[in-house]
C-alpha positions as CSV (number, residue, x, y, z in Angstrom):
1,X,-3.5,37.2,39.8
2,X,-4.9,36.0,43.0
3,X,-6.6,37.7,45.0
4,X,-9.6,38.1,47.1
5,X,-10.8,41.7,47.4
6,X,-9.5,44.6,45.5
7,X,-8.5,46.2,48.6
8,X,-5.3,43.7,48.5
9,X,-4.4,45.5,44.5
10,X,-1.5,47.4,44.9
11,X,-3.2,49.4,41.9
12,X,-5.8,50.3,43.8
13,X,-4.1,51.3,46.7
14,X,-1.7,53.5,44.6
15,X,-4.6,54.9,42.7
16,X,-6.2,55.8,46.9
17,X,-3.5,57.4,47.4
18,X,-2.8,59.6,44.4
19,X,-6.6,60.8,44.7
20,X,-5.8,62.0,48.5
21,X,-2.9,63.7,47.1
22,X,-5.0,65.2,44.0
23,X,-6.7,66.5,46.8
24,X,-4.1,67.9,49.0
25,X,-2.7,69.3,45.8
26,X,-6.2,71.3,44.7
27,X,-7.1,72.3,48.8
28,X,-6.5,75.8,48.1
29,X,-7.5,75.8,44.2
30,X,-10.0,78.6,43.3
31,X,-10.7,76.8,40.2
32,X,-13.5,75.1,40.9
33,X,-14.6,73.9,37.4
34,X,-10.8,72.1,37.0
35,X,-10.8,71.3,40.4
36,X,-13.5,69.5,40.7
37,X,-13.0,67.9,36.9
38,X,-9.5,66.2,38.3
39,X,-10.9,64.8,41.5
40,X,-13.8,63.1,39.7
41,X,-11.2,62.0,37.4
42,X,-8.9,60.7,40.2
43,X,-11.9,59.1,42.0
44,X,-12.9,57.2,38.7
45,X,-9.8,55.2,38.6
46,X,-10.1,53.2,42.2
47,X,-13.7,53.5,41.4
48,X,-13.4,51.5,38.3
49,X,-11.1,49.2,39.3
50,X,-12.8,48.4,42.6
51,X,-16.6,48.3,41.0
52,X,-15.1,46.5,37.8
53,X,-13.4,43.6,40.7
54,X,-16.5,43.2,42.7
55,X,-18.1,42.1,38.9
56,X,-19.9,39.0,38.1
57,X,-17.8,37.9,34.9
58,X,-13.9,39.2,33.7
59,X,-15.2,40.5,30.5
60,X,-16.7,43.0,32.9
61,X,-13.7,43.4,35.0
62,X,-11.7,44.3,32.1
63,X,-14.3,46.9,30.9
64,X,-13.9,48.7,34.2
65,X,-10.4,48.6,34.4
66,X,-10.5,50.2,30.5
67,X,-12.7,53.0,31.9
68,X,-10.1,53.4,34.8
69,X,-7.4,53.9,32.9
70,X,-9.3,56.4,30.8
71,X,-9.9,57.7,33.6
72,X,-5.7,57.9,34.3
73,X,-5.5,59.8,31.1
74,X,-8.1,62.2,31.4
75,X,-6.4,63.8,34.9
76,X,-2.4,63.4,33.4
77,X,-4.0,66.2,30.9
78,X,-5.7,68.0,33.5
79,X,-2.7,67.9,35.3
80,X,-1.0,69.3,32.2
81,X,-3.1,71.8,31.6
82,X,-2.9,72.7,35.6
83,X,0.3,73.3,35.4
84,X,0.4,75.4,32.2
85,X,-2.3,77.4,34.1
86,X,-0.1,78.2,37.5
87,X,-2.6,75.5,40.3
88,X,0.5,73.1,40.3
89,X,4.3,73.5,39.6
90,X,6.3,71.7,37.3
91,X,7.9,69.6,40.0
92,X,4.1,68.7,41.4
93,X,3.0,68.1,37.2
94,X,6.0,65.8,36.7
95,X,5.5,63.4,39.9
96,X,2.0,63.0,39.6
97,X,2.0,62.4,35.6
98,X,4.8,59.9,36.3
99,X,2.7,58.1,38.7
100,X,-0.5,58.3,36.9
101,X,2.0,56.2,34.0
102,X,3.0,53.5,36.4
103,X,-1.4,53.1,37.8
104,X,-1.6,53.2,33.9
105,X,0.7,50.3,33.5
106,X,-0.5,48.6,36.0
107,X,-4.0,48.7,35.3
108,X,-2.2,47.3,31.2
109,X,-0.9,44.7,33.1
110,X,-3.7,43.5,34.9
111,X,-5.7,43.6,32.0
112,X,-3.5,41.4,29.9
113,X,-3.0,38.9,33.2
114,X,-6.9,38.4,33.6
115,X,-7.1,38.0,29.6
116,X,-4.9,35.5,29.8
117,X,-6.4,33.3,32.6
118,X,-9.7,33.5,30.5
């Protein structure tokens, strides 16, 4: 798990680019409440990782990546209830709940890596 900025995690960039598309998704939402409950959400997760990276220890990275993939749970059900709702289809619920799965196993993954370099 070498690296040297957290710009060069392929989590991170995947989780960039889900939040632009959260936001694409919502553009037009008139739920503001929801709306602006999933893009905190999807925010949180390159937030975390990217704040939790730029830490002084790995016990600290690790925390950070926990509250990022909380953070990957919380908007897969705010997706799920967005689509029960009528703001996103069931094609639109489907793709981005299957990508918030593989950030979510990435972000596993990475934890277990740096656990195991400690």
């Amino acid at each position: 798990m070498a690296y040297s900025s957290f710009e060069e995690l392929e989590v991170w960039r995947r989780s960039c680019d889900l939040t632009v598309r959260i936001y694409d998704e919502l553009r037009s939402c008139r739920d503001y409440g929801l709306r602006d409950q999933m893009t905190r959400a999807a925010v949180s997760i390159a937030s975390n990782i990217a704040e939790g990276a730029e830490r002084d220890s790995k016990a600290e990275f690790i925390r950070y990546l926990h509250i990022a993939k909380g953070s990957a749970a919380e908007l897969r059900t705010q997706i799920y209830i967005a689509c029960r709702v009528g703001i996103l289809s069931e094609q639109e619920q489907d793709q981005i709940a299957d990508e918030l799965k593989r950030i979510s196993s990435m972000i596993h993954g990475l934890i277990k890596s740096i656990k195991r370099t400690s």
